[in-house]
C-alpha positions in Angstrom: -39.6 30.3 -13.0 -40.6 27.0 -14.1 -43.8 26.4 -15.9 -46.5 24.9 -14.2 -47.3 21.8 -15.9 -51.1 20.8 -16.6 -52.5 17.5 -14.3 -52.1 14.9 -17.4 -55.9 13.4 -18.5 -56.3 10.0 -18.7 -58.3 8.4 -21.2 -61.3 6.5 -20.6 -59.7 3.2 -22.3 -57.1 3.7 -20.1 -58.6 4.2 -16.8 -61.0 0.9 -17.7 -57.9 -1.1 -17.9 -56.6 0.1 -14.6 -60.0 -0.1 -12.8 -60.3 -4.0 -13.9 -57.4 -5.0 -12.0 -58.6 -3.6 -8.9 -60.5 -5.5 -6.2 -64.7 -5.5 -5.7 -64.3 -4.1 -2.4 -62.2 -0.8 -4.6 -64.8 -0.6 -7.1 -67.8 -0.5 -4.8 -66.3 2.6 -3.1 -65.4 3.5 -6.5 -68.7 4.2 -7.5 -69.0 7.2 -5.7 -65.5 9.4 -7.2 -67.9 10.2 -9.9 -71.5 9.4 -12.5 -68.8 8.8 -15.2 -67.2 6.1 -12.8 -70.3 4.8 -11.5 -71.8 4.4 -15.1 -68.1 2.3 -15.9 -68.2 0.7 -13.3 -71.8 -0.8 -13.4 -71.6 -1.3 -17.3 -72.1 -5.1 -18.4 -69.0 -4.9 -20.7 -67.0 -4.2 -17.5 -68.6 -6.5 -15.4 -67.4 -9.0 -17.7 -63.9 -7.8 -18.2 -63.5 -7.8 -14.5 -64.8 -11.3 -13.6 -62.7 -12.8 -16.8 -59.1 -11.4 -15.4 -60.0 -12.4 -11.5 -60.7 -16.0 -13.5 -58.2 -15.9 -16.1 -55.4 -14.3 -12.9 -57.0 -16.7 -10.2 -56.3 -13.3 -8.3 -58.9 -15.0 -5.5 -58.0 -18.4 -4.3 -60.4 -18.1 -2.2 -63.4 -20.7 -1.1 -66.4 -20.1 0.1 -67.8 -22.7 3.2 -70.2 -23.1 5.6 -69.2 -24.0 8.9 -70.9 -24.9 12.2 -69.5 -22.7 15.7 -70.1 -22.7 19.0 -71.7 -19.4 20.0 -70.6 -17.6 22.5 -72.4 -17.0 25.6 -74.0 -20.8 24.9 -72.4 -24.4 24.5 -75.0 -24.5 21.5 -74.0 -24.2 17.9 -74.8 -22.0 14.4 -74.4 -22.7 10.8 -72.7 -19.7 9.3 -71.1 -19.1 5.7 -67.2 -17.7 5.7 -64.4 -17.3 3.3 -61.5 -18.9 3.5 -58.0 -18.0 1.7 -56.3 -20.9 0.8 -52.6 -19.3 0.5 -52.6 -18.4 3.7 -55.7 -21.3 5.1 -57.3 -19.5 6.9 -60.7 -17.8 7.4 -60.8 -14.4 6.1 -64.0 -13.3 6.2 -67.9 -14.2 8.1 -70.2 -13.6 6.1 -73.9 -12.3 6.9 -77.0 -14.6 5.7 -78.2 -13.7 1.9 -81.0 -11.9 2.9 -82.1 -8.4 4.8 -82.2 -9.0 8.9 -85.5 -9.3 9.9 -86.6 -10.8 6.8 -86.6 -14.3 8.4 -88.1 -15.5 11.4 -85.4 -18.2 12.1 -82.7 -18.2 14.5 -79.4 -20.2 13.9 -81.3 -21.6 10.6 -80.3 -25.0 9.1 -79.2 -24.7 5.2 -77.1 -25.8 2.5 -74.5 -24.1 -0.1 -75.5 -25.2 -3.3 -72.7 -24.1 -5.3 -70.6 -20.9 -6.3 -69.3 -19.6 -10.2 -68.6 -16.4 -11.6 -69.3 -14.9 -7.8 -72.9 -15.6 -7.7 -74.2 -18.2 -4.8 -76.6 -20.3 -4.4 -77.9 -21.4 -1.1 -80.9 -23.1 0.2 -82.5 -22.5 3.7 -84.4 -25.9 5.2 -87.7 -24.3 7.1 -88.7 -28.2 8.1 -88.6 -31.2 5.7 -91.2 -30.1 2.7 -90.3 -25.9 2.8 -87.1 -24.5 1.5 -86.1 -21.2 0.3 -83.8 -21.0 -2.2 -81.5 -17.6 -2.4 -78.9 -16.3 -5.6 -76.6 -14.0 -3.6 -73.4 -11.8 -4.4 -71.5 -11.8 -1.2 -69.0 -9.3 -2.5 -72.0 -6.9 -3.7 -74.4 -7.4 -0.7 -76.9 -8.2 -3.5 -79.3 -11.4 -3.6 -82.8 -12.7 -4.5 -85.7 -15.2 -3.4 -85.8 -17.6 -6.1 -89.7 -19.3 -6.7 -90.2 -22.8 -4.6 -89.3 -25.9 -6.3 -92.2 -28.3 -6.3 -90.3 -31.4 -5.8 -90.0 -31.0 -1.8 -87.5 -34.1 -1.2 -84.2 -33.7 -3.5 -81.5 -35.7 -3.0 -79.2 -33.8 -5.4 -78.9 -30.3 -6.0 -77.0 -28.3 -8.4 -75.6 -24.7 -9.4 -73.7 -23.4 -12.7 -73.9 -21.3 -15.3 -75.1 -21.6 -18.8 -72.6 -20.2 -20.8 -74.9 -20.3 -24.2 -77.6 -18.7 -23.0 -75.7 -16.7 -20.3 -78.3 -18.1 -17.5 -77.8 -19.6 -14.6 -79.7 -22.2 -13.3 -80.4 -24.6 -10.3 -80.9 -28.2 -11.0 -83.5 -30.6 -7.9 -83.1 -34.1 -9.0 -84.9 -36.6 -6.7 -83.9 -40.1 -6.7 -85.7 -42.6 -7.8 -86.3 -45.0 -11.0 -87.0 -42.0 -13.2 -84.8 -38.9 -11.4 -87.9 -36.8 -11.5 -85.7 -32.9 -12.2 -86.9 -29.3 -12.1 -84.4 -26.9 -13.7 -84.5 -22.7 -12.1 -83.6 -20.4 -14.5 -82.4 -17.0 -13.5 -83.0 -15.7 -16.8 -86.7 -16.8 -16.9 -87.3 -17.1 -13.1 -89.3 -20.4 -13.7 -88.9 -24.1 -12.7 -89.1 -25.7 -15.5 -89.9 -30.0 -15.0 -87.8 -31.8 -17.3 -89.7 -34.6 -19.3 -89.1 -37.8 -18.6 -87.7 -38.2 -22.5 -84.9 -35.8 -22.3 -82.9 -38.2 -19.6 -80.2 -39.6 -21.1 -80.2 -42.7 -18.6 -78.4 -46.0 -18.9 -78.0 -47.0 -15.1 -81.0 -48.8 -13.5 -81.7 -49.1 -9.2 -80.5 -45.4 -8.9 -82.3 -44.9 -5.8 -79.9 -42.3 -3.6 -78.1 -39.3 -5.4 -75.2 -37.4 -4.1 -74.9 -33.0 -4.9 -73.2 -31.9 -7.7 -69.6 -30.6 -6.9 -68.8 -28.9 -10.2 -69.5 -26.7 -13.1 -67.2 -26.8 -15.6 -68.3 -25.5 -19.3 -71.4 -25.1 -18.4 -71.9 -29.0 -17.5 -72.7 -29.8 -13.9 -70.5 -33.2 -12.2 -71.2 -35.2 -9.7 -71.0 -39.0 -8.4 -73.7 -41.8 -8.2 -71.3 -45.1 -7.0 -69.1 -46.0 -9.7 -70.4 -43.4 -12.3 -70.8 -39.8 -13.1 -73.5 -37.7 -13.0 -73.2 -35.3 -15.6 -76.3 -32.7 -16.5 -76.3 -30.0 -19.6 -76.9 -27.1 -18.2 -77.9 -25.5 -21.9 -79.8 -28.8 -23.2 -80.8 -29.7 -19.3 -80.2 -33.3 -20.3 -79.3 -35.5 -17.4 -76.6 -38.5 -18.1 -75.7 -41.1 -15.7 -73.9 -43.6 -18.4 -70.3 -42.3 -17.9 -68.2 -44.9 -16.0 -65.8 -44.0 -13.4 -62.5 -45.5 -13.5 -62.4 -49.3 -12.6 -60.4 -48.5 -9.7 -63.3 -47.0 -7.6 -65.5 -49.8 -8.8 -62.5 -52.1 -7.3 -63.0 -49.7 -4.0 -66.3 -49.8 -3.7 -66.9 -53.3 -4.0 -64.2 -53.9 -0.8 -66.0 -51.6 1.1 -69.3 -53.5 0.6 -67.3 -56.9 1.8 -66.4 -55.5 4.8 -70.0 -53.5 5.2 -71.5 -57.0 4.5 -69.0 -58.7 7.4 -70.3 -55.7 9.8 -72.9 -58.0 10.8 -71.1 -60.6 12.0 -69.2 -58.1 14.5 -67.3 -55.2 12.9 -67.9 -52.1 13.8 -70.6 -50.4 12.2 -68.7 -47.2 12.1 -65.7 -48.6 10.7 -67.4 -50.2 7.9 -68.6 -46.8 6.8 -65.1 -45.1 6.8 -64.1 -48.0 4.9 -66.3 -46.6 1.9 -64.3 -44.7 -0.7 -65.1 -40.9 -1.0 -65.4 -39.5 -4.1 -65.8 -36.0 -5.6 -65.5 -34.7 -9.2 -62.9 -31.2 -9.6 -62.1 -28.7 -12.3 -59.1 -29.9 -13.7 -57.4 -28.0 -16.8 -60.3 -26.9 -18.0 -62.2 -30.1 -18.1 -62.5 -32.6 -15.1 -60.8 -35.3 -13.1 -62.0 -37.9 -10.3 -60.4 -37.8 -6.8 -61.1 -40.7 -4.5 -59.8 -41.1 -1.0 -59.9 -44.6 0.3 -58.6 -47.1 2.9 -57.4 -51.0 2.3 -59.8 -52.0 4.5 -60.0 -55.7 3.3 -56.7 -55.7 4.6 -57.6 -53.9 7.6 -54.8 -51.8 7.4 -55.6 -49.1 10.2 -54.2 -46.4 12.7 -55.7 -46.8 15.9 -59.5 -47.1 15.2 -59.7 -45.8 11.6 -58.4 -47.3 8.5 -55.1 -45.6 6.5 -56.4 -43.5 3.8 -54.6 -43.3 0.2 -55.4 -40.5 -2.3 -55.9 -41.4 -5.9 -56.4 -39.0 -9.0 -57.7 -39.3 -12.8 -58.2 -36.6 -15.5 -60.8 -37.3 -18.2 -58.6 -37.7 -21.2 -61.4 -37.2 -23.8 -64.7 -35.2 -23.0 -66.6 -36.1 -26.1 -68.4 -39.0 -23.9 -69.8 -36.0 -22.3 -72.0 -35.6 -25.0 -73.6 -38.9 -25.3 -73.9 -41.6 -27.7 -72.3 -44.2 -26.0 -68.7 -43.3 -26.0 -66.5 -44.9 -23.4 -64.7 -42.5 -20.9 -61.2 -42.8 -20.5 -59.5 -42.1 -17.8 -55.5 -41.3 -16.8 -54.4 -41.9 -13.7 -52.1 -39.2 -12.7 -51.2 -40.2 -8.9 -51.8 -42.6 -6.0 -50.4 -41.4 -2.4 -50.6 -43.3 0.3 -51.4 -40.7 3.4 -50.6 -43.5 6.3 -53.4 -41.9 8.7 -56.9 -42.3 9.3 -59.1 -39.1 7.4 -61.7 -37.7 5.9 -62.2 -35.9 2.8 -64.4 -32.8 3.0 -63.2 -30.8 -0.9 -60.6 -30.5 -3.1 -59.5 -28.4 -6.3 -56.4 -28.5 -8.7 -54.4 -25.3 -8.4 -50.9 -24.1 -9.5 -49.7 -27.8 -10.6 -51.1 -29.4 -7.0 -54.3 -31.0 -5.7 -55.4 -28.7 -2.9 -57.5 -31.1 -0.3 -58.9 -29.9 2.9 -59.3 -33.1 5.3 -60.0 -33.7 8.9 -60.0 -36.3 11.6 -58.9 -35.1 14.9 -58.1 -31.7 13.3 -58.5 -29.2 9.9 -55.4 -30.1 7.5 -54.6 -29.1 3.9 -52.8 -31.6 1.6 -51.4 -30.5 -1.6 -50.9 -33.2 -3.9 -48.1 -32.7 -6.0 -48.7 -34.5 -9.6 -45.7 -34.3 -11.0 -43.3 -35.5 -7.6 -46.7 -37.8 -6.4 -45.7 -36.2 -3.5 -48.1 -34.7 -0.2 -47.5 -32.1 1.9 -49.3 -31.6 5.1 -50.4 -28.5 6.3 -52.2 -27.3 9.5 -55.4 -25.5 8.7 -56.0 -22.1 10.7 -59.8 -22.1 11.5 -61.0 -19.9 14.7 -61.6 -20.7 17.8 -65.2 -21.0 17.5 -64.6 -23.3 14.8 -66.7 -26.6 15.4 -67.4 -28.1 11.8 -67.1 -27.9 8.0 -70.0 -28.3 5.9 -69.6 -26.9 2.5 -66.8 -25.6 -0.1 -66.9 -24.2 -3.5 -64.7 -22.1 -4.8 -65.5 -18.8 -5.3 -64.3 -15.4 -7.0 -65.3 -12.1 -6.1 -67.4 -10.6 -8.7 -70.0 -7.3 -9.8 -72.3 -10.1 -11.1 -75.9 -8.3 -10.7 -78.9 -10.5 -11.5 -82.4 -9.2 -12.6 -84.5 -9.2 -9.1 -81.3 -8.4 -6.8 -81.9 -6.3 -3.8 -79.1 -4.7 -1.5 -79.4 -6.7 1.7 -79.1 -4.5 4.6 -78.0 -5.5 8.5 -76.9 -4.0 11.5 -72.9 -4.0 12.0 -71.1 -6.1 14.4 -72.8 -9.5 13.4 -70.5 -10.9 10.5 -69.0 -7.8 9.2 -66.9 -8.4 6.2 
């Protein structure tokens, strides 16, 4: 008779480097096999390893949105968050609101997505035009927080990263105006914190309307103000608006004010707008590059009633004008497409060699940009029936990112189950 051989052990090492390859979902229900596996699970050093492999693997390509749908037994419409895969382009998962059902007294409330890194969100819920709430949530752990108000009531940008120095993270309110009054949030601290007046870093004078951030990339926040970029230092929470864009968008902008400008001697009002080049800042190989979709509307080059849009693209050759003192940026273009067809531009990320952009006109559409052929692709996107509108995107990566204050939010099934 053969001997019965012992069920082999693993070691703990061992089983730690099988557990951080498997998804959030897994290691939630995980938790329960056992103390040891809910102590290795829940330990920092494992939270880590976990989020840098999903990162490092780009195991999710998954975004997170907000999107407006029709309910169902009414012909109004709801703001709701989802997630949506982009290998497959469609919506994967509804998501519930960041907070504990009952909590709030609003029904269908109006709000924005700030931004999304390392799995943590940050949304902010508009009450009426001086309240908000502001929420840091973990979709993927059902966790989240009320952050303190913000005293400066009317922002006209918002931001959302991570410090990776002082392993915060932090929401930036700038309000426009001639001195970009900014309040910084810091998870670490949970203080705003009102940035003085010296520590801008501001070259640009008129800046009187601000657009949000669409990036963090090492531990910088990005956005666009016209022709330049709005860069703020998450660690120093310096604010820069001195880095030119790339003369081409200048060139873009300035044709779209011509034919704004000959709007009142009988244009369309509405065509003038879409004539105005659209602009949006993306992680690119680790440090960042400018995508612009705009028309040649001087030459009033159009499909029906809406201009032909093109699709350019530049990566930021040299960051060190990121840090100030007055260096130029350079930029490289890497493509120009021409799209032949009216549309507009709602986000877009670099992935796997292409430029992933989700448009819409008539209809939801991915293009994927590829740099090396300058070629585009065209892609139907599948969004449910209820679908009525995109708001938001930012990517986002499933994560056991727990921050100090999180509570488990709790709501009935059947409303947004994921």
């Amino acid at each position: 008779m053969a001997r019965i051989r012992p069920n082999p052990t693993l070691s703990d090492d061992l089983i730690r480097e099988i557990l951080v390859r498997v998804p959030v979902k897994s290691l939630l229900q995980f938790q329960l096999v056992s103390k040891t596996w809910l102590s290795l699970i829940k330990d920092p050093g494992f939270v880590k390893a976990q989020l840098r492999r999903a990162i490092a693997t780009e195991t999710d390509q998954t975004l997170i949105m907000t999107r407006e749908t029709y309910l169902t037994d009414t012909e109004n419409a709801t703001l709701q968050f989802s997630v949506f895969d982009v290998d497959s382009r469609q919506i994967v998962a509804d998501l519930k609101y960041p907070y504990t059902q009952g909590e709030s007294e609003q029904v269908g409330p109006a709000f924005t997505l700030v931004g999304s890194v390392n799995g943590i969100v940050c949304v902010v819920f508009h009450h009426n035009l001086s309240e908000h709430s502001f929420y840091l949530w973990n979709p993927a752990t059902r966790q989240s927080r009320v952050v303190p108000a913000c005293a400066l009531s009317t922002s006209r940008a918002m931001g959302f990263g991570y410090d990776p120095v002082d392993d915060d993270y932090k929401i930036v309110s700038v309000v426009s105006g001639p001195s970009l009054p900014t309040e910084v949030y810091s998870a670490n601290r949970n203080v705003w914190r009102k940035v003085p007046d010296e520590d801008y870093k501001i070259v640009m004078s008129g800046i009187d309307f601000l657009g949000n951030f669409n990036v963090c990339v090492n531990g910088l926040l990005f956005g666009v103000k016209k022709d330049a970029l709005m860069v703020f230092d998450l660690n120093t929470e310096v604010l820069n608006c001195a880095i030119k864009l790339p003369r081409d968008v200048a060139a873009a902008i300035a044709a779209a004010r011509a034919v704004t400008a000959a709007a009142v001697g009988g244009l369309n009002i509405v065509n003038s707008y879409e004539a105005h080049p659209k602009t949006r800042i993306i992680e690119y190989t680790k440090s960042v590059a400018v995508i612009m979709l705009w028309a040649n509307a001087l030459n009033d080059d159009r499909t029906g009633k809406g201009f032909n849009k093109a699709i350019n693209m530049w990566k930021l050759e040299d960051d060190s004008c990121l840090r100030g003192g007055g260096v130029e940026a350079s930029w490289t273009l890497i493509f120009s497409i021409d799209l032949g067809m009216p549309t507009e531009l709602f986000n877009g990320y670099f992935s796997n060699g292409d430029l992933l952009l989700l448009i819409g006109y008539e209809d939801y559409r991915w293009i994927s940009c590829n740099a090396r052929k300058k070629e585009a692709r065209i892609a139907r996107v599948y969004i449910l029936e209820d679908h009525r509108y995109t708001r938001y995107l930012y990517r986002y990566t499933e994560s056991l990112v727990s921050l100090a204050g999180f509570k488990q939010i709790s709501w009935n099934r059947g409303y947004g189950d994921n």
